[in-house]
N, C-alpha and C positions, 0 to 999 in steps of 0.2 A: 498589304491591300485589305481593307475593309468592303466586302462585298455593296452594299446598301449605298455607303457614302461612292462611291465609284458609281454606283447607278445614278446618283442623285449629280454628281461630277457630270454627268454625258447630257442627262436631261435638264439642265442647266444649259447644256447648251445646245442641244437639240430643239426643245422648247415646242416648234410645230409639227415636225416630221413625226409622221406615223411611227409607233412603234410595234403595236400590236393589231393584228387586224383577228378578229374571232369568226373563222369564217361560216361555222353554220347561222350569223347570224346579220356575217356582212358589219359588223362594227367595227370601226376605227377607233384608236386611241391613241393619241398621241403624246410625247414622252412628258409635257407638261400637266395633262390630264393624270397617266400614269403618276405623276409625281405627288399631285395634290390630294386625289384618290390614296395614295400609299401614308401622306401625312393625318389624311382625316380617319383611317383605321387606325392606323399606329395609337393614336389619342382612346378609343374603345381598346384596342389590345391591352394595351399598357394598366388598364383597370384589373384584368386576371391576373392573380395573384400567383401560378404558377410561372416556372422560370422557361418551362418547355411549353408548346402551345403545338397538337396537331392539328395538320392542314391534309386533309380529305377534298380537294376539290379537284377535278378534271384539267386538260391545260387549257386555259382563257386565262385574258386577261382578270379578271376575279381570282384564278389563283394567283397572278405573278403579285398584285396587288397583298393578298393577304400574307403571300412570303416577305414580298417589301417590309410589310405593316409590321409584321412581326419582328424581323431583325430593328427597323428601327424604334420599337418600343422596348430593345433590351432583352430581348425576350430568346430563344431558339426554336425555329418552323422542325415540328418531327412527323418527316413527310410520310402519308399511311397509303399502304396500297390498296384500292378497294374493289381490284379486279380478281384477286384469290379470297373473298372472304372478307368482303367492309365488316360486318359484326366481329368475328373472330381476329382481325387484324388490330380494328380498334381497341378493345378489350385488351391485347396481347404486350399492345406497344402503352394506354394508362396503365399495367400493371408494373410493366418491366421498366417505364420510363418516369415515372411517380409525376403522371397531372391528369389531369380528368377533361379541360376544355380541346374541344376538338373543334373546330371552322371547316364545314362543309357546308352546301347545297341544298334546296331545295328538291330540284331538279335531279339532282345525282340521287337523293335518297328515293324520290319516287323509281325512278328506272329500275335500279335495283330493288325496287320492291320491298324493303325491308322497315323496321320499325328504329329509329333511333337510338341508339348507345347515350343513355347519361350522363351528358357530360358535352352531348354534339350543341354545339349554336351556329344556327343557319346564317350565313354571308349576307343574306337577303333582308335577315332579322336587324341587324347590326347594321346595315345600309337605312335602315327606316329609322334608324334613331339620333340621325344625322342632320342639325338644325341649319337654317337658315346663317349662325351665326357662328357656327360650325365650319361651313364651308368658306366664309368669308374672313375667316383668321387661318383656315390651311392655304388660302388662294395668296393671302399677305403672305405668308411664310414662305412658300414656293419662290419668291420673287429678290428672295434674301442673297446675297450675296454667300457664298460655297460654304466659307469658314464663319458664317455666322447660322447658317440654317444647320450644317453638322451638329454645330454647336448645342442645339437645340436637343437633339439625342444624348441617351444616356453612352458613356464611353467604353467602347469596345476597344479589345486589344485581339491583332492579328490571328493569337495562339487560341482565342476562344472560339467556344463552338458555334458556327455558322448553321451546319443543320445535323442533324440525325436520322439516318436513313437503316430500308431492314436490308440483309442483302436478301435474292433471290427466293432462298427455298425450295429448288429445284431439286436438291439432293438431301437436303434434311430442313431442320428448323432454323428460324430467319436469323444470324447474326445482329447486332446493334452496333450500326458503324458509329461515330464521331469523326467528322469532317470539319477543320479549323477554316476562317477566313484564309490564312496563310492555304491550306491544304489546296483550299479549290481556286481560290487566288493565283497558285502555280499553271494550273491547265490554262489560267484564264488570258495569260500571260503570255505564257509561250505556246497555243495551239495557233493563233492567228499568221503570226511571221513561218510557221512551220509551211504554211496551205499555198500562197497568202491570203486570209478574210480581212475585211473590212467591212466600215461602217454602209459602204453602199450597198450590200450583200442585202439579200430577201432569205431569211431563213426559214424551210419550216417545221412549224412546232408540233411533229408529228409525236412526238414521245411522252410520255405521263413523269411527272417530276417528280412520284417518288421512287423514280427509276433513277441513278447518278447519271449517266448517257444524258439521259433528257435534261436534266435540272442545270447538268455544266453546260454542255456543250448546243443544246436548243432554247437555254433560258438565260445564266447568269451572264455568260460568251457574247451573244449578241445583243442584249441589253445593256451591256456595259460596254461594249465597241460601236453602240448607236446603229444600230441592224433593226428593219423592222422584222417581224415573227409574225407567221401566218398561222395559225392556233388552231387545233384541230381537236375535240373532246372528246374522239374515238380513235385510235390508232388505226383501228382492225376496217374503218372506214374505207377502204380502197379506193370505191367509184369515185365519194368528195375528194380524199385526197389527191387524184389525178387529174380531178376538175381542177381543182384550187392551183395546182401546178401549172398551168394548162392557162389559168386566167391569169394569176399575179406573176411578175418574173423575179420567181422561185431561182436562185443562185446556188444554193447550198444546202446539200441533202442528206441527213445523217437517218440510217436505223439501221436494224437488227437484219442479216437474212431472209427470216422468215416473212420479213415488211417487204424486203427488196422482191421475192417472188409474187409476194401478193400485188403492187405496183406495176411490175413488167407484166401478167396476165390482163392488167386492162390501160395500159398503155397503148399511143397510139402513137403516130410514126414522128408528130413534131412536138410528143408530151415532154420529154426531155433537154427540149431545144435551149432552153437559157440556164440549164444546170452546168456550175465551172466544176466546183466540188463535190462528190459521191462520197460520202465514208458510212461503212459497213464495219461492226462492233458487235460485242456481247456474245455471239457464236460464230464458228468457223466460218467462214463465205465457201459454201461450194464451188468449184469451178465452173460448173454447170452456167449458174448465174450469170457469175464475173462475165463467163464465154457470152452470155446472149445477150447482156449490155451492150458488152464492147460490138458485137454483129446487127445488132439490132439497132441500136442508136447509137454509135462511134462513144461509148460513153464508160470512160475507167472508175471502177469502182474500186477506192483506195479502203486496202482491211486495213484495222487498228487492232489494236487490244489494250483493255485496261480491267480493274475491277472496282469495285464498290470503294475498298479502303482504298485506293489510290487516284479517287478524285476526279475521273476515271480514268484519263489517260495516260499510260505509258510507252506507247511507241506507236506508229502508223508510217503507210507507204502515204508517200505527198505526191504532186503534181511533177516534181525535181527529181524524186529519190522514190524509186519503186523495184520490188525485185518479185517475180511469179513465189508464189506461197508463201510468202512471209509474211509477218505485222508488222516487217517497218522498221527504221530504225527511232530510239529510244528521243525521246522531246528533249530539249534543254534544259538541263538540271537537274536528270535523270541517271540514275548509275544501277545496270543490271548486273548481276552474276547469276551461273550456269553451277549447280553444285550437285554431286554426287546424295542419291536419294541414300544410298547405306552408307558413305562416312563422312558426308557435307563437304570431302575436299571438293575446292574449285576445279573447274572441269577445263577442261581446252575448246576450242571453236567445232563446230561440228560434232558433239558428245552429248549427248541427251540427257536432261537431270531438271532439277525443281531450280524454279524461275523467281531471284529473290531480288527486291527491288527497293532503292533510298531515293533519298529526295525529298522537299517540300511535298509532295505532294500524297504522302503518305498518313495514312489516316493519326490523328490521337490516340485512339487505339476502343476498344469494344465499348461500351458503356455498360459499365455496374460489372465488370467480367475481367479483372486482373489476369485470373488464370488464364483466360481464352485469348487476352494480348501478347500475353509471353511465351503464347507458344507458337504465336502468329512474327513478335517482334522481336530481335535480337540485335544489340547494340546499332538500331537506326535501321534495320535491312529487316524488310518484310517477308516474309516467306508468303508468296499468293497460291500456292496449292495447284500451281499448274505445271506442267511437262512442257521443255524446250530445250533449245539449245539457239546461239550465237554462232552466225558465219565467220569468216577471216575478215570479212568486210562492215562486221555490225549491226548486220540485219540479224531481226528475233525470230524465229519459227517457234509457233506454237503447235504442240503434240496433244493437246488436249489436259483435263481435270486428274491430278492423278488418281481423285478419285472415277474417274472413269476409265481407269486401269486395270485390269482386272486379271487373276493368276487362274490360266486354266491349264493343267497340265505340267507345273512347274514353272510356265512362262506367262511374263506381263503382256497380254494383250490390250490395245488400245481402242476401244469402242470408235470414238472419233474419226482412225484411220480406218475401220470398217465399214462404216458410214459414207467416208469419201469413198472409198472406191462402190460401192453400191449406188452412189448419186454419180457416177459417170455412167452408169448402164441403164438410168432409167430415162424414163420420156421427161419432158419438161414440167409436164403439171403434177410430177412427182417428188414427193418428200420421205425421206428415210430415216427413224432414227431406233439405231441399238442400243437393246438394255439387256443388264443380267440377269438371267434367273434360278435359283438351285437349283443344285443336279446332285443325288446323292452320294453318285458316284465319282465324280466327276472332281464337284463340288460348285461347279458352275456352267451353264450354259450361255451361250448367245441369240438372241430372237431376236429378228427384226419386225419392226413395225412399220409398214410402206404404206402411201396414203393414197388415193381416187379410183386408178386403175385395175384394173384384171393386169397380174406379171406373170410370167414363166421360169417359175423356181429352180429351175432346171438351166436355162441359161444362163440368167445371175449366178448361181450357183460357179457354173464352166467359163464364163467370163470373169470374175474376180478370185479363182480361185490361181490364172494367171500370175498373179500379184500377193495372193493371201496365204499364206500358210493352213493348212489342213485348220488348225487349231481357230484358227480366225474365221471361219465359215460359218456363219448364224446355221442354229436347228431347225428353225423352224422361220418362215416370212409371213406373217399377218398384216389384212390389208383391214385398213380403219377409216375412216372419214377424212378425219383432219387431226393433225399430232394436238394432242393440246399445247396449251401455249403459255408463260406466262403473262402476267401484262406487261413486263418490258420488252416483252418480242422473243424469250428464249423458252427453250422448248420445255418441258415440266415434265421431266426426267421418270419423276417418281410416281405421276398419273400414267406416263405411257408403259412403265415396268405393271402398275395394279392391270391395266387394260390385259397387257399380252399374257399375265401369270393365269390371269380370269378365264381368257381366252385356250390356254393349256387346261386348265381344267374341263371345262367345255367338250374339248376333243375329247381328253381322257374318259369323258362320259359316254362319250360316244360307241368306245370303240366294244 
């Protein structure tokens, strides 16, 4: 599967049907427009001389369009994040990724307030340079029959790179994935018969693309199964996005936890009325949640799990196949094992160990970074650094990051399951997340970070210690605003650890 030419396959024959609607601005675009738009960049792309080209723009159609543009100019989109740091991001990824043009915004660079990175050309700029006679030879080509208008692009093969994305950063510095047409091609494949989606489905495009969640499964996914995308340029947007739900019939709902609480807070009794599918990804689904969907609006909300290098998806509970606390069983084509963290033997079902996973859908592996693949990839099986194990029946349970693992007192405690149990004892408009901090003696402690409320440390305390071992007990509960966040919806591990270390000093001042 070639990404680009499969979009150009749908929109061939889609032709009027909306595909994108951008909604803080209420525009329509339909997949003919989309198509002609994506061949009239590609022709400017294709002039930069480098082979990578990043794309900094928000989701609107102006981005799906310069991803278009880019793949069909030959080129690879190296999608930048500009919600931790557009200067520092940018700069991070021309250095590490050898090209200097970057396609963003007008609009996105005033908001952010910041002064341009050389090397940025505005979408806006590039649209103005676009002639009368320009438009009237992309408008003929659009018109071309499948295998002559492909034809027209320079030739991709499967195994190449589709896009380059960072991961997170939530725990250290951003990896450099490599994602093949083949790679992302797999989810794009089999996530639909899994659900089942189709081309009548209203998606929306709440997630930022160069998040993998958003770019497969709210961009490449429904643009290539003929879905329109209701486009949203702020995730963190609530109130629109609830309208936007509220006005279009919204079918299919993907984001992060932390999106699905902000959602439910201003939700209203018949905001969820034409959602079929809910999928919840990237971080644990608290039960808390899950519980006020299902009470609140009869509304199941199917966890997933996947990661950056795997395209994203590797397993989810479906509409068919759901089990309480698990991620699901594994997608077609997918092959997981469950392996011992001290001697890699394969484990048995119910045995807790590092969660390794094969398949198309598995990344190329790092870019520029041999050593950092092989330690990641081993004869086809990825190692994704996370804790699980397998039932007798195939379902995945995720235990959390092992680096969120953490040895206090000779034992692996797992921040994640501290977490859950602390989020069944708080009110609703609260959020919890544990991090570690030294302890000299110790060698480490547990703090929790809770968010709005006034809590009584003293009953969390007596109520989770039901369930928690002594050792598992946060020392200390700080109450903060709002956890930070990153811009893919997960929580930024490493700002909420500086917040509470800052906050122990604080005391210690005090006392």
């Amino acid at each position: 599967m070639i990404l680009y030419r499969e979009f150009i396959k749908t929109a061939l024959k889609m032709k009027d049907k909306i595909a994108v609607v951008d909604y803080s601005t209420k525009k329509e675009t339909t997949y003919s427009q989309l198509l002609i738009a994506s061949i009239l960049f590609s022709k400017k792309i294709k002039k930069f001389e480098e082979k990578n080209i990043g794309i900094m723009i928000p989701t609107s159609a102006g981005a799906y369009i310069s991803v278009l543009a880019t793949q069909m100019a030959g080129k690879v989109p190296v999608m930048i994040n500009y919600s931790t740091g557009a200067i520092k991001n940018s700069l991070y990824a021309q250095y590490k990724c050898y090209f200097k043009t970057i396609i963003t915004s007008k609009k996105l660079i005033a908001k952010l307030n910041i002064k341009p990175v050389s090397g940025m050309i505005y979408i806006e700029d590039i649209a103005a340079t676009i002639t009368k006679s320009d438009k009237l030879l992309a408008f003929t080509k659009s018109k071309l029959p499948q295998r002559l208008l492909c034809g027209i692009f320079p030739k991709t093969k499967e195994e190449d790179n589709a896009h380059i994305l960072f991961t997170s950063g939530s725990e250290k510095d951003p990896k450099i994935v490599q994602l093949s047409h083949k790679n992302i091609g797999h989810n794009v494949k089999y996530i639909p018969p899994a659900f089942p989606l189709t081309g009548e489905d209203f998606f929306l495009g709440n997630l930022p693309l160069f998040h993998v969640f958003g770019l497969t499964v709210t961009f490449w996914l429904p643009i290539i199964m003929g879905s329109t995308i209701v486009a949203h340029v702020n995730p963190l947007d609530y109130k629109s996005i609830i309208k936007s739900i509220e006005e279009y019939p919204v079918s299919v709902l993907v984001g992060t936890p932390s999106f699905y609480h902000g959602y439910l807070r201003r939700s209203h009794e018949n905001t969820f009325k034409n959602i079929r599918v809910a999928i919840s990804g990237a971080d644990k689904l608290p039960n808390q949640i899950r519980e006020d969907y299902k009470n609140r609006h009869n509304l199941d909300i199917l966890e997933g799990y996947g990661t950056t290098e795997t395209s994203p998806v590797i397993s989810s509970n479906t509409p068919l196949n759901q089990r309480a606390e698990s991620i699901g069983k594994t997608l077609e084509g997918v092959s997981v094992k469950i392996i011992s963290i001290e001697t890699d033997e394969l484990l048995p079902p119910n045995r807790i160990g590092k969660i390794l996973v094969k398949g198309d859908l598995v990344m190329k592996g790092y870019f520029g970074d041999i050593e950092e693949t092989s330690l990641h990839i081993h004869n086809d099986w990825y190692d994704t650094g996370d804790m699980g194990y397998l039932d007798e029946d195939g379902y995945l349970y995720h235990k959390g990051r092992l680096r969120r693992f953490v040895k206090i007192g000779g034992e692996m405690v797992s921040l994640a399951a501290v977490e859950d149990e602390i989020n069944k004892v708080l009110d609703d408009d609260n959020l919890c997340c544990v991090v570690e901090v030294p302890n000299p003696v110790k060698g480490a402690d547990l703090v929790a970070a809770i968010t709005t409320h006034e809590i009584n440390k003293r009953k969390i305390i007596k109520k989770i210690s039901k369930n928690l071992p002594p050792i598992s007990i946060p020392k200390e509960f700080f109450l903060i605003d709002e956890l930070p966040m990153m811009g893919s919806g997960k929580v930024n591990f490493r700002e909420v650890e500086k917040i509470c270390r800052n906050m122990i000093k604080e005391k210690s001042k005090k006392k």
